[in-house]
Biopython code that builds the backbone (N, CA, C, O; Angstrom):
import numpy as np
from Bio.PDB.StructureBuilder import StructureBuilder

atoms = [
    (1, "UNK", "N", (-28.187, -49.197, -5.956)),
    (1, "UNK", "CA", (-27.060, -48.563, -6.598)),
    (1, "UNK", "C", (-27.565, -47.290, -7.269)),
    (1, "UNK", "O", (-28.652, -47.314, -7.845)),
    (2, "UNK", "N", (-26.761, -46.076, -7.220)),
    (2, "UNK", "CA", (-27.194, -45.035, -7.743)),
    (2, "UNK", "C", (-26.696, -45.106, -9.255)),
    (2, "UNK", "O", (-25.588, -45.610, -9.434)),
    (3, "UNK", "N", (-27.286, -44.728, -10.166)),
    (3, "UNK", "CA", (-27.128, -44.224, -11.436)),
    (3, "UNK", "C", (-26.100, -43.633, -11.740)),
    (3, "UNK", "O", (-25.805, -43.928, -12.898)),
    (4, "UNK", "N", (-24.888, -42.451, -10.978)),
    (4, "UNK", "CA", (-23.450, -42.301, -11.137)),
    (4, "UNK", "C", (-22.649, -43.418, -11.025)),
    (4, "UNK", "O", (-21.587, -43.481, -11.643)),
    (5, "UNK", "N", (-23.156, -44.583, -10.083)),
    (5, "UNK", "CA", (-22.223, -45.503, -9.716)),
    (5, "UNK", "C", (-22.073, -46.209, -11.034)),
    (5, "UNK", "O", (-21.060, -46.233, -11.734)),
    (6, "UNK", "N", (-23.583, -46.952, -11.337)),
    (6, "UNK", "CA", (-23.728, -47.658, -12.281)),
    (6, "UNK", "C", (-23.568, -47.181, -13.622)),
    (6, "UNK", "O", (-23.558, -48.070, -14.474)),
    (7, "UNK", "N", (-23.444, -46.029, -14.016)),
    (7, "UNK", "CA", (-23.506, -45.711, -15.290)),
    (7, "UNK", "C", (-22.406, -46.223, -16.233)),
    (7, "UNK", "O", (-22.769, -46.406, -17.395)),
    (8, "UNK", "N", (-20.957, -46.517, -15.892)),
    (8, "UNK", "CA", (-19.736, -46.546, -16.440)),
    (8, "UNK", "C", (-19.959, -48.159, -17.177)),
    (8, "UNK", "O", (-19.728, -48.455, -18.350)),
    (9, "UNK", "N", (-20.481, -49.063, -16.073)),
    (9, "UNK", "CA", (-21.089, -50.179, -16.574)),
    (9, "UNK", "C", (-21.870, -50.267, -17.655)),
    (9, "UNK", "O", (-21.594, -50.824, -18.718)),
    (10, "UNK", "N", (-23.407, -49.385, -17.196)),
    (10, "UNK", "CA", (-23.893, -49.512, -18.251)),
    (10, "UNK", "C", (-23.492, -49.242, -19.506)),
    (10, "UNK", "O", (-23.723, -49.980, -20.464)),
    (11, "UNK", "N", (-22.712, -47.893, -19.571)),
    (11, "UNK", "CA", (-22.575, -47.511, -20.954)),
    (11, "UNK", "C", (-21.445, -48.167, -21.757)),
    (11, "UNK", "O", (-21.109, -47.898, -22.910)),
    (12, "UNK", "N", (-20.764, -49.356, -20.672)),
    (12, "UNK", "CA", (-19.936, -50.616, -21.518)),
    (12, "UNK", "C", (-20.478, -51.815, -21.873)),
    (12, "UNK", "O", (-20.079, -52.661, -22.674)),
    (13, "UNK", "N", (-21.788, -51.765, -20.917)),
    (13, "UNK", "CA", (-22.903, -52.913, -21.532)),
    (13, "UNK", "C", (-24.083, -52.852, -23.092)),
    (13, "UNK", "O", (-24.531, -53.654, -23.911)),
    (14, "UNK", "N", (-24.184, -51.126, -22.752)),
    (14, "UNK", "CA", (-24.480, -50.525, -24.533)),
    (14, "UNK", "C", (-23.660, -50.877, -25.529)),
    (14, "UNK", "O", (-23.956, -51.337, -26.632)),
    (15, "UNK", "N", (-22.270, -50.555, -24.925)),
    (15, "UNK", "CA", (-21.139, -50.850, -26.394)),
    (15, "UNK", "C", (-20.754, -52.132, -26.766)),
    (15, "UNK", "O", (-20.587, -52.466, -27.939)),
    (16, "UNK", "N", (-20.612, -52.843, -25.827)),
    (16, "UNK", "CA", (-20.356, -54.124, -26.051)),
    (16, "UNK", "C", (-21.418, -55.061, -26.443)),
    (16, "UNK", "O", (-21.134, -56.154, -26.933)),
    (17, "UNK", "N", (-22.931, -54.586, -26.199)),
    (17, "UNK", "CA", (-24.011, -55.086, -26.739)),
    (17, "UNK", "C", (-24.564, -54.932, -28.224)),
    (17, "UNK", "O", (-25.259, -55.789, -28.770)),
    (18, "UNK", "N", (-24.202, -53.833, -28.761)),
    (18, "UNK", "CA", (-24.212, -52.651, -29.412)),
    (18, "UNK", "C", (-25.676, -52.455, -29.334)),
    (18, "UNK", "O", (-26.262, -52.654, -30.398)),
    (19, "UNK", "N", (-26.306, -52.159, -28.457)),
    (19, "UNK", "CA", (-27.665, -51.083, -28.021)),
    (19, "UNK", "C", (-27.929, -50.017, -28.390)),
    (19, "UNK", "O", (-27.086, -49.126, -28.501)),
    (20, "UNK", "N", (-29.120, -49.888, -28.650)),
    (20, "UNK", "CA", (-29.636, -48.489, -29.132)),
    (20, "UNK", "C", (-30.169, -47.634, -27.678)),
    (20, "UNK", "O", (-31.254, -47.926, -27.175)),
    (21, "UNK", "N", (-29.259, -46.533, -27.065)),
    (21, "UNK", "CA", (-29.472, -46.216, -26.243)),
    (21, "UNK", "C", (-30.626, -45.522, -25.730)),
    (21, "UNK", "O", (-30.953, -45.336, -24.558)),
    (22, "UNK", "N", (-31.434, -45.017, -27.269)),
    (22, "UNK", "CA", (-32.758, -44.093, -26.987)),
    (22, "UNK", "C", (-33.480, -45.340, -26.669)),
    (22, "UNK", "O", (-34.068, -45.306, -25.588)),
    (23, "UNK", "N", (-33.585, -46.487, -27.381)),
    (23, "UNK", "CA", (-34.634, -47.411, -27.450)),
    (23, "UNK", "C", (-34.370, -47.816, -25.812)),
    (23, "UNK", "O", (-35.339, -48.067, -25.096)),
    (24, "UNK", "N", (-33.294, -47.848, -25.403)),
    (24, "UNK", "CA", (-33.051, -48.608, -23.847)),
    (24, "UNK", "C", (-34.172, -47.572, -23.003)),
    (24, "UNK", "O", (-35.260, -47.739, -22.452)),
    (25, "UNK", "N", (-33.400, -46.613, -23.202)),
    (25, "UNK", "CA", (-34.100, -45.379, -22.669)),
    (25, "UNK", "C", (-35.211, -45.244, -22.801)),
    (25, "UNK", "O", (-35.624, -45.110, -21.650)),
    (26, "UNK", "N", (-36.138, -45.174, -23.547)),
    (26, "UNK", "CA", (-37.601, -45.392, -23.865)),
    (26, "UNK", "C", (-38.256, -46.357, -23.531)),
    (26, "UNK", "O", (-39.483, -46.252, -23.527)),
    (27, "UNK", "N", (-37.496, -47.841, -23.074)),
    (27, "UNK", "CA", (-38.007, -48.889, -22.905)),
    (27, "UNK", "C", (-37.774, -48.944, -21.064)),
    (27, "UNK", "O", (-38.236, -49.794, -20.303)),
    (28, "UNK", "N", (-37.153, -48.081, -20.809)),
    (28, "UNK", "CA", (-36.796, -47.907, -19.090)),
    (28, "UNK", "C", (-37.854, -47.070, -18.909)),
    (28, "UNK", "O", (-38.670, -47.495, -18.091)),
    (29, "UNK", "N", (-38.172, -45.745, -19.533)),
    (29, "UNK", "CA", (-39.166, -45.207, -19.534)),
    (29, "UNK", "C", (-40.505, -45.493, -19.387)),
    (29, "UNK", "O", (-41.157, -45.143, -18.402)),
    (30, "UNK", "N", (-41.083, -46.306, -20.610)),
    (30, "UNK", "CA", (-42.169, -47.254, -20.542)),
    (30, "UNK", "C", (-42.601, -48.447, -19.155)),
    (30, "UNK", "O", (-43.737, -48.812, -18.851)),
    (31, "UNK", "N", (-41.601, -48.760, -18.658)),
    (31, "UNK", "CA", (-41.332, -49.775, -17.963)),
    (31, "UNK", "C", (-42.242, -48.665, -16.199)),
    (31, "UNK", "O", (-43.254, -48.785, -15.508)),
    (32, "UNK", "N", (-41.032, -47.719, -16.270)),
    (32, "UNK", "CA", (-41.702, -46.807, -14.813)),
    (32, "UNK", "C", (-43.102, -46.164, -15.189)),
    (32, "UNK", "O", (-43.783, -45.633, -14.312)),
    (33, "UNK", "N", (-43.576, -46.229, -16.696)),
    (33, "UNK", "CA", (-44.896, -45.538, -16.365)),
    (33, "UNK", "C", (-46.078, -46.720, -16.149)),
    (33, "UNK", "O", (-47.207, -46.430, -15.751)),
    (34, "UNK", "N", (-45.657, -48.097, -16.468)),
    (34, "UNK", "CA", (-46.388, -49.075, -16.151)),
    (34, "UNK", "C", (-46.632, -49.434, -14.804)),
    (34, "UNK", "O", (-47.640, -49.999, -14.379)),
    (35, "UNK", "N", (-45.396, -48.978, -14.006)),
    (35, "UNK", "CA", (-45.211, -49.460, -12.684)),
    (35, "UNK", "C", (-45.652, -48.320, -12.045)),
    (35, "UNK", "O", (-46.032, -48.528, -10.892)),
    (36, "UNK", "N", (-45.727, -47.074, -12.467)),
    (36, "UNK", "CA", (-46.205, -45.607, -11.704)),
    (36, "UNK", "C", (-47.850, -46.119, -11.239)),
    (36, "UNK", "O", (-48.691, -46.458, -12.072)),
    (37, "UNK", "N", (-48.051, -46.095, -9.988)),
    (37, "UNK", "CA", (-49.325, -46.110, -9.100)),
    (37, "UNK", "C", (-49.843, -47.980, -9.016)),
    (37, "UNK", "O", (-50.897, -48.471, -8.610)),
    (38, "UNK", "N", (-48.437, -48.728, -9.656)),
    (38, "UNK", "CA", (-48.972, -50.273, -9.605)),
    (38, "UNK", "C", (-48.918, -50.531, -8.544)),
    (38, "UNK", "O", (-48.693, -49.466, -7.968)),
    (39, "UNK", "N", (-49.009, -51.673, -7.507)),
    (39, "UNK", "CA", (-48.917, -52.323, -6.492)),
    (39, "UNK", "C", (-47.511, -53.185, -6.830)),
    (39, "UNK", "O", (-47.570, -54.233, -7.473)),
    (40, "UNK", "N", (-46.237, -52.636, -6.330)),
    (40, "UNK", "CA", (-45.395, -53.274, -6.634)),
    (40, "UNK", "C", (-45.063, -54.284, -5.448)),
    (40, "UNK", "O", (-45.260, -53.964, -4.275)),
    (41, "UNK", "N", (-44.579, -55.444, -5.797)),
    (41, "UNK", "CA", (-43.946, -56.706, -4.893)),
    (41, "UNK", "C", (-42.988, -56.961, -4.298)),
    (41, "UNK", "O", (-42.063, -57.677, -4.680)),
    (42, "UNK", "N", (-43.101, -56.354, -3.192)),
    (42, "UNK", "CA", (-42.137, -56.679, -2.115)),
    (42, "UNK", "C", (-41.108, -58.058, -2.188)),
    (42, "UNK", "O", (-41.426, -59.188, -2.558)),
    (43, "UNK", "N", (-39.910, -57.630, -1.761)),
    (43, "UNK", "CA", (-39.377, -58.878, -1.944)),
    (43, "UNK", "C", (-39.726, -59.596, -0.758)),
    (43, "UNK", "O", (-39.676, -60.804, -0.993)),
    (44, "UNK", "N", (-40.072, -59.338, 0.469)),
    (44, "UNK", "CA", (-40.900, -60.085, 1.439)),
    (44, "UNK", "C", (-42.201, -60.648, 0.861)),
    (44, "UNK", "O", (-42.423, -61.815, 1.182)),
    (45, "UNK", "N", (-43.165, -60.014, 0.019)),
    (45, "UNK", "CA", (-44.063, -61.384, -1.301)),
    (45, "UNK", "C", (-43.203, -62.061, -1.717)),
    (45, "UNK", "O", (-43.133, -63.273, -1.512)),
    (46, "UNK", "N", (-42.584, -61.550, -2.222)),
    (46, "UNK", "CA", (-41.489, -62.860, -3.434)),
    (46, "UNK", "C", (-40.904, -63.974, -2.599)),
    (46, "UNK", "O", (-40.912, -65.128, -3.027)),
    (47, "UNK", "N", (-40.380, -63.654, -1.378)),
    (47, "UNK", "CA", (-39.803, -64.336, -0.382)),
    (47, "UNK", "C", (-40.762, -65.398, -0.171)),
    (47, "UNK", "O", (-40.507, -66.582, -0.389)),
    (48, "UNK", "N", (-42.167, -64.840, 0.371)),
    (48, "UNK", "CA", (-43.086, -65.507, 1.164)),
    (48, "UNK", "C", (-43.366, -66.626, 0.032)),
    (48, "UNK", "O", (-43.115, -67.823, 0.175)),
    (49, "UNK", "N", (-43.841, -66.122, -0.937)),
    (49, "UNK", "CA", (-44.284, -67.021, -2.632)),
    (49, "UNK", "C", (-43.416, -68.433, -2.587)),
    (49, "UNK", "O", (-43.854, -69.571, -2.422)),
    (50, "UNK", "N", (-41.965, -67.976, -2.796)),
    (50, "UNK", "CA", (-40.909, -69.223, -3.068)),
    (50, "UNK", "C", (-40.477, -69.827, -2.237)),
    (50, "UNK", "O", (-39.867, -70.857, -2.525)),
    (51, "UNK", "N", (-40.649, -69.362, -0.659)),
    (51, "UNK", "CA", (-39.801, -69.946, 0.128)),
    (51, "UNK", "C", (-39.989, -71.620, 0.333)),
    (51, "UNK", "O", (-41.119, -72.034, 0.592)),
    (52, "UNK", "N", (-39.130, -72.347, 0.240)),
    (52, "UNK", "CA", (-39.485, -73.677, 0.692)),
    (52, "UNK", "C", (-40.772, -74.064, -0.281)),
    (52, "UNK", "O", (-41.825, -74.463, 0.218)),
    (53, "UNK", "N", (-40.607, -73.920, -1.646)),
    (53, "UNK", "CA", (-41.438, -74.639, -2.710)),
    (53, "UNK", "C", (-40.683, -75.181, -3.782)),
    (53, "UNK", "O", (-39.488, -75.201, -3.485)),
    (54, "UNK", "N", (-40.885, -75.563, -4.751)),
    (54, "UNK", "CA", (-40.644, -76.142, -5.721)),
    (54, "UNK", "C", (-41.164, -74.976, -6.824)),
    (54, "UNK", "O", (-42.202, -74.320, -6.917)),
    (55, "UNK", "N", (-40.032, -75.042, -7.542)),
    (55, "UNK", "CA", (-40.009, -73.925, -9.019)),
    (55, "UNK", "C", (-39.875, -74.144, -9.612)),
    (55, "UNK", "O", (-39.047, -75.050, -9.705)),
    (56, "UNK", "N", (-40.710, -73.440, -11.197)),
    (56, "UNK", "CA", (-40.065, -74.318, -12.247)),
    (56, "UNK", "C", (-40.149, -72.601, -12.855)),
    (56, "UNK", "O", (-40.877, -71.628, -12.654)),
    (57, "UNK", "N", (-39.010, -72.904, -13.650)),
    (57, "UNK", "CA", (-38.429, -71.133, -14.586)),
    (57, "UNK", "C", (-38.709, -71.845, -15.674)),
    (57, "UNK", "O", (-38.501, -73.048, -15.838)),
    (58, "UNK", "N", (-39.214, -71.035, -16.463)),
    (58, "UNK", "CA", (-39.339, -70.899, -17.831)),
    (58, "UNK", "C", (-38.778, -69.936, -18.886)),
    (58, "UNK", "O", (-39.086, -68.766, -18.656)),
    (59, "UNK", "N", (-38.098, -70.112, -19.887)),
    (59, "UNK", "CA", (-37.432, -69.229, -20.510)),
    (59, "UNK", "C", (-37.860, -69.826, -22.082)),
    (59, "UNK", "O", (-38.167, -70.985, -22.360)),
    (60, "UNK", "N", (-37.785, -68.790, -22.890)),
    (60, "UNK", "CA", (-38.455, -68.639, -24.161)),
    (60, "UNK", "C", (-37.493, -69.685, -24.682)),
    (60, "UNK", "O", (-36.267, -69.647, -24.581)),
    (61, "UNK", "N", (-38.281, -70.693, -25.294)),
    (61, "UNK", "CA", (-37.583, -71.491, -26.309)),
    (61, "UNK", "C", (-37.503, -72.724, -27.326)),
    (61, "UNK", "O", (-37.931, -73.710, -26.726)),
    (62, "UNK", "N", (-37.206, -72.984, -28.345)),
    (62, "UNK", "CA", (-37.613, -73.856, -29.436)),
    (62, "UNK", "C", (-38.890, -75.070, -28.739)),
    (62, "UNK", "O", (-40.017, -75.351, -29.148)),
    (63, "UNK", "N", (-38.168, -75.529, -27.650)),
    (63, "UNK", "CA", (-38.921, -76.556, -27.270)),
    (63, "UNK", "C", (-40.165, -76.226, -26.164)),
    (63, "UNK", "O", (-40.919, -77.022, -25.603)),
    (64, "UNK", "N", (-40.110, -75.136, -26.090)),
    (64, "UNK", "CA", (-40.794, -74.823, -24.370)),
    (64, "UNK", "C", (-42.421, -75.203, -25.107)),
    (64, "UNK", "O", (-43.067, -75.448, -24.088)),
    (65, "UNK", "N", (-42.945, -75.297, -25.743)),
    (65, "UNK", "CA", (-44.135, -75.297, -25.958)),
    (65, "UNK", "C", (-44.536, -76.862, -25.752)),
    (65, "UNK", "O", (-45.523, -77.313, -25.172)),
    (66, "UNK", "N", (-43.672, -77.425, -26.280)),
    (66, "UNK", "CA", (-43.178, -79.432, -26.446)),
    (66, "UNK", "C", (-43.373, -79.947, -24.891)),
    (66, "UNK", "O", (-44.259, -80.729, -24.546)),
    (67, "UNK", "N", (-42.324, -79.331, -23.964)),
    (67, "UNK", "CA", (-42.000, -79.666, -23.089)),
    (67, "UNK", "C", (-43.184, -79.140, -22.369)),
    (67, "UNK", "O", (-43.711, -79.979, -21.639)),
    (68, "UNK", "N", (-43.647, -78.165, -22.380)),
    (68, "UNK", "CA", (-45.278, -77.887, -21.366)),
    (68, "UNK", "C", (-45.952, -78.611, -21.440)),
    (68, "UNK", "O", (-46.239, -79.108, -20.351)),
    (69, "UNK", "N", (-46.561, -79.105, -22.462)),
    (69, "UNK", "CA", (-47.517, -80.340, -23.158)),
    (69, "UNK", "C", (-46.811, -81.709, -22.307)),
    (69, "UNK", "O", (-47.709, -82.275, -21.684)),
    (70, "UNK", "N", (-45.961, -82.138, -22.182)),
    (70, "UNK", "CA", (-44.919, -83.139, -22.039)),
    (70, "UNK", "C", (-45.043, -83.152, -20.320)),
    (70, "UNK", "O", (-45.232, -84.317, -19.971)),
    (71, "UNK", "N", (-45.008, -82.482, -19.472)),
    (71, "UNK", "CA", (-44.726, -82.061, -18.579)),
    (71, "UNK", "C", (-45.874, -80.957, -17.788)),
    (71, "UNK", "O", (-45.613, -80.175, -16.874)),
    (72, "UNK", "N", (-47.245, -81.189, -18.487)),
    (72, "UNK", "CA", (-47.674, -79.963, -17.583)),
    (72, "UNK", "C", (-48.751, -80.651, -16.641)),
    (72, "UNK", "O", (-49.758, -79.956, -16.509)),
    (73, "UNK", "N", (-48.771, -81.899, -15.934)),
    (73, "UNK", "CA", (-49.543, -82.591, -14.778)),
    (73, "UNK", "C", (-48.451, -82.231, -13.984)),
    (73, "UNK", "O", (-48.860, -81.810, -12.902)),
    (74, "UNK", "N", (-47.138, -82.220, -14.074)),
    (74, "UNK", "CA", (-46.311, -82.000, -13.214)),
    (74, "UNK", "C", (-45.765, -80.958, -12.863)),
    (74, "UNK", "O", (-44.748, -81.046, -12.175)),
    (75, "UNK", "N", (-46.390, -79.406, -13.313)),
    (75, "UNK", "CA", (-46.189, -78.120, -13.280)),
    (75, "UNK", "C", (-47.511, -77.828, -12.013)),
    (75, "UNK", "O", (-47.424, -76.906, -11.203)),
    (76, "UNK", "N", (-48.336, -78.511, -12.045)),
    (76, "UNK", "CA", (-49.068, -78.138, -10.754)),
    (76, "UNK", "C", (-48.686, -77.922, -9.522)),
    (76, "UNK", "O", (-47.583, -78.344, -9.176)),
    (77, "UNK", "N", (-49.182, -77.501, -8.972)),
    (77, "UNK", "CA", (-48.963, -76.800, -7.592)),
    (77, "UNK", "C", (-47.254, -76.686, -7.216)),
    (77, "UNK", "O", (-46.669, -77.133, -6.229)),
    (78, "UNK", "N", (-46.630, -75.816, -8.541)),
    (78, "UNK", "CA", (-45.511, -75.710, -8.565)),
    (78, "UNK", "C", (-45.829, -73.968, -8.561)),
    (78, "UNK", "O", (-46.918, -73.397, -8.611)),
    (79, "UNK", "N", (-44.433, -73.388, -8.479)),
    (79, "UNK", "CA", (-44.279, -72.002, -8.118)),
    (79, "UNK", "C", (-43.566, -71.897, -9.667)),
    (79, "UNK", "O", (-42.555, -72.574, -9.857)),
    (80, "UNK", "N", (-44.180, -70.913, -10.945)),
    (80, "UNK", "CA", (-44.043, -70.759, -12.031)),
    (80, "UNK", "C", (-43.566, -69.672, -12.373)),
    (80, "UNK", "O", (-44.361, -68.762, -12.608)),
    (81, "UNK", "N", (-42.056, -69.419, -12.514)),
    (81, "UNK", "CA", (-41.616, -67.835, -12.934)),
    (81, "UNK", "C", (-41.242, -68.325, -14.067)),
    (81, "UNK", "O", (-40.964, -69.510, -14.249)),
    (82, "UNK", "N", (-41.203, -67.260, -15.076)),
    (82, "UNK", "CA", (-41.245, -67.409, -16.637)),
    (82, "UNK", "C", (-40.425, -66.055, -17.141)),
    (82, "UNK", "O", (-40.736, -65.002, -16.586)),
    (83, "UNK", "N", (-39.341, -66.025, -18.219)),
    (83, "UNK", "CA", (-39.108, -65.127, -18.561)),
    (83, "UNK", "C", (-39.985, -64.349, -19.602)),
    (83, "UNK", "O", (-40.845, -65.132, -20.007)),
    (84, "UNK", "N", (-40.124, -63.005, -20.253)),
    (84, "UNK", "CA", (-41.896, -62.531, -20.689)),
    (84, "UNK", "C", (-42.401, -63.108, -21.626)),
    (84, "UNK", "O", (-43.603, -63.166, -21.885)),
    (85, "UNK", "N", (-40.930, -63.899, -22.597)),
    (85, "UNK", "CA", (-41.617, -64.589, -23.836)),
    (85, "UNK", "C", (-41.829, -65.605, -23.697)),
    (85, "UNK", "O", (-42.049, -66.230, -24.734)),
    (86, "UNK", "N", (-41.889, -66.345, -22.433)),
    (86, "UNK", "CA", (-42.180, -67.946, -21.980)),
    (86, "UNK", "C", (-43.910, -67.466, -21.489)),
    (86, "UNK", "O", (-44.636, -68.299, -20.946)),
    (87, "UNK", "N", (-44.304, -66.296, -21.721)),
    (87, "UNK", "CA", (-45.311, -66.079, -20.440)),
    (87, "UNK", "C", (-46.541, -66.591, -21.643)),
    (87, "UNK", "O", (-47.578, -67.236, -21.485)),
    (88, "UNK", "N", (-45.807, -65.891, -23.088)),
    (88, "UNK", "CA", (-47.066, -66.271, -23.739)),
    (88, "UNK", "C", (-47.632, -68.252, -24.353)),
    (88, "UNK", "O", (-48.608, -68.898, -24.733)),
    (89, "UNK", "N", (-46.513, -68.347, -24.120)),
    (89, "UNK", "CA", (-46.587, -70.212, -24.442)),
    (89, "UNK", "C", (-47.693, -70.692, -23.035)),
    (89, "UNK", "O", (-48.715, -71.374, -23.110)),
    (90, "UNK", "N", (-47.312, -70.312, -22.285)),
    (90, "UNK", "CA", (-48.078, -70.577, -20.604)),
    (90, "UNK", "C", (-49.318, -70.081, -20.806)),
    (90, "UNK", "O", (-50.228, -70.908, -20.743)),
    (91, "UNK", "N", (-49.646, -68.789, -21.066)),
    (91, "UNK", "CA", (-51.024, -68.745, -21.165)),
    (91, "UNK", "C", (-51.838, -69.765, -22.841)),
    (91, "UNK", "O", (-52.918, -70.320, -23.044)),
    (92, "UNK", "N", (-51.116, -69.636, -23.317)),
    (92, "UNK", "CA", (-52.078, -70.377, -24.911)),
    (92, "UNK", "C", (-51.504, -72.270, -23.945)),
    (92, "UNK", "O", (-50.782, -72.724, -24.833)),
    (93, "UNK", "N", (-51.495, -72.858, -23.317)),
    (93, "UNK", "CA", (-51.678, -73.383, -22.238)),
    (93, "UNK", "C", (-52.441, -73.746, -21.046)),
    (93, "UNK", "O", (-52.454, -74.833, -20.467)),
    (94, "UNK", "N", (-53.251, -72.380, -20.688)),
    (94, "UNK", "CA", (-53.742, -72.118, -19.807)),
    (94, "UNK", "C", (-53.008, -72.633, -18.417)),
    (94, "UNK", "O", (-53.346, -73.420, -17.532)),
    (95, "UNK", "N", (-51.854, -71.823, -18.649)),
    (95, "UNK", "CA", (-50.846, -72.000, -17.083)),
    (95, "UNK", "C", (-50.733, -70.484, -16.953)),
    (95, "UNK", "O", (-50.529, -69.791, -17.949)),
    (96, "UNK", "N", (-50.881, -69.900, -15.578)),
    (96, "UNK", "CA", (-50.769, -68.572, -15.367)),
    (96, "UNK", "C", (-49.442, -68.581, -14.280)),
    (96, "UNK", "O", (-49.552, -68.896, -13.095)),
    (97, "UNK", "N", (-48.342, -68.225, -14.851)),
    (97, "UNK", "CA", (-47.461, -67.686, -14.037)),
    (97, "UNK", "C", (-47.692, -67.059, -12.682)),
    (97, "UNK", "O", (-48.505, -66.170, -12.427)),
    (98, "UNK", "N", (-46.786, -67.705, -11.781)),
    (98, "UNK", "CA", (-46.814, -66.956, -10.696)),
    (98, "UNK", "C", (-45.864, -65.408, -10.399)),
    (98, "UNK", "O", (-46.133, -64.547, -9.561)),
    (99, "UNK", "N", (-44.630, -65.421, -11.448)),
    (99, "UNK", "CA", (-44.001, -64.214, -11.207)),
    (99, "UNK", "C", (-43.317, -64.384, -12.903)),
    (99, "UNK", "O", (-42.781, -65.338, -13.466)),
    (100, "UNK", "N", (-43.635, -62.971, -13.356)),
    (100, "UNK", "CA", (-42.901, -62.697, -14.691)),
    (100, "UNK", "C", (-41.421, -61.732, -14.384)),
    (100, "UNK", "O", (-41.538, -60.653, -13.804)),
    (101, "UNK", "N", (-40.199, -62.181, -14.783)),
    (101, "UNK", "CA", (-39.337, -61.027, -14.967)),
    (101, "UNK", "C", (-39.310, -60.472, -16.708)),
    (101, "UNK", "O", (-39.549, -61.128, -17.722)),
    (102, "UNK", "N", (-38.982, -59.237, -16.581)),
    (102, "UNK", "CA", (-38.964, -58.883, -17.996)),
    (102, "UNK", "C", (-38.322, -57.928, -18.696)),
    (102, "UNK", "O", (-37.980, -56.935, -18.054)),
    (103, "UNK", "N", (-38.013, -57.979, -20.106)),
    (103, "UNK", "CA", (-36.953, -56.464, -20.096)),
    (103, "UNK", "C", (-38.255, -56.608, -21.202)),
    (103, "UNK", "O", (-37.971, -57.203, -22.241)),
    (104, "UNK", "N", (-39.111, -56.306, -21.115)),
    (104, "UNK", "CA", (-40.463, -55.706, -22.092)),
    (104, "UNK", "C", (-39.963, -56.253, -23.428)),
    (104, "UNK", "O", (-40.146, -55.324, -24.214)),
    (105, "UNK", "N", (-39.382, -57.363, -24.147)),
    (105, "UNK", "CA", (-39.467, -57.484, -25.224)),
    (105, "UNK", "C", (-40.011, -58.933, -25.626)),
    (105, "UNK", "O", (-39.693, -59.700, -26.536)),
    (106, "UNK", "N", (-41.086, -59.022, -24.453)),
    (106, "UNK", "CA", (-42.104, -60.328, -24.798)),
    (106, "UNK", "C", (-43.561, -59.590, -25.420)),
    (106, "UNK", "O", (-43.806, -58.439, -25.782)),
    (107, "UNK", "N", (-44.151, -60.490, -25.370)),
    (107, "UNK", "CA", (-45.390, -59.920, -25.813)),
    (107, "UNK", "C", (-46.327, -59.158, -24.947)),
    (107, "UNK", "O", (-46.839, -59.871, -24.084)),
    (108, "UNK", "N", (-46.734, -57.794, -24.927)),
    (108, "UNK", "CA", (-46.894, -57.019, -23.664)),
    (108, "UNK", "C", (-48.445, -57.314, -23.154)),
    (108, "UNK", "O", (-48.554, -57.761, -22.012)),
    (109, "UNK", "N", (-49.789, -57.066, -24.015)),
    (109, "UNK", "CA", (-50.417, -57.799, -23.743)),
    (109, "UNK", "C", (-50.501, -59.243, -22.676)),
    (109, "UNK", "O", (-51.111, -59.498, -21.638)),
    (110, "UNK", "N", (-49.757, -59.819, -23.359)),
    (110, "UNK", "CA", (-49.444, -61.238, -21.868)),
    (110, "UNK", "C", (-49.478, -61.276, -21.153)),
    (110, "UNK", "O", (-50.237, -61.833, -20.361)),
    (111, "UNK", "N", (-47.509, -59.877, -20.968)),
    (111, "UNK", "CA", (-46.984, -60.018, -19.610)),
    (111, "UNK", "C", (-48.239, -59.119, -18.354)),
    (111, "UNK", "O", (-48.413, -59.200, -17.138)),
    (112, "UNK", "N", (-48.838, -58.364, -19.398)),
    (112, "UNK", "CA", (-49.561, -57.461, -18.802)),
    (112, "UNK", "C", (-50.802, -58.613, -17.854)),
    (112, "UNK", "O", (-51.682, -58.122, -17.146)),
]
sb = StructureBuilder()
sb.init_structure("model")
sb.init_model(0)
sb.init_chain("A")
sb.init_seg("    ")
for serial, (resi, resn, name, xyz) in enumerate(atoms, 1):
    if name == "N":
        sb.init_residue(resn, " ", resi, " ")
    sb.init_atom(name, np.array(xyz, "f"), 0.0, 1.0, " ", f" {name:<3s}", serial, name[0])
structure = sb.get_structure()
């Protein structure tokens, strides 16, 4: 989608969020200079990664630290996507994610 298309959206997803548009902006910014010269992942990787496995998502939360402990013989040879603030419970764990999504307001170090 081009950026004229999408913009009308976004700038009702700012208002209705009430977002700070420089900070979005700076944080979209930050985001392409991390990814400028990275090896980015094909969705044919991503494809190949998940297809026909077993997943477990992780998303930041009261219990997620409980439930890893609770549950982590059975996180093996599972396919591990984590949202960025689940990434840091996983590593103080020693579980390394297989795919992070992120809007950069986990801990960057981590996701990094």
């Amino acid at each position: 989608m081009f950026y004229k298309d999408w913009k009308q959206f976004y700038e009702k997803i700012v208002d209705d969020f009430d977002l700070n548009f420089k900070k979005d902006k700076d944080s979209a910014i930050l985001l392409d200079n991390i990814l400028t010269n990275k090896k980015i992942v094909s969705i044919k990787r991503l494809e190949n990664l998940i297809k026909n496995k077993e997943i477990i998502v992780f998303g930041a939360g009261h219990s997620l630290e409980k439930s890893i402990l609770k549950h982590k013989k059975f996180l093996e040879n599972k396919v591990k996507i984590c949202a960025d603030g689940a990434t840091s419970a996983l590593l103080k764990n020693n579980i390394i994610p297989d795919i992070i999504v992120t809007d950069l307001d986990g801990k960057m170090s981590d996701i990094l």
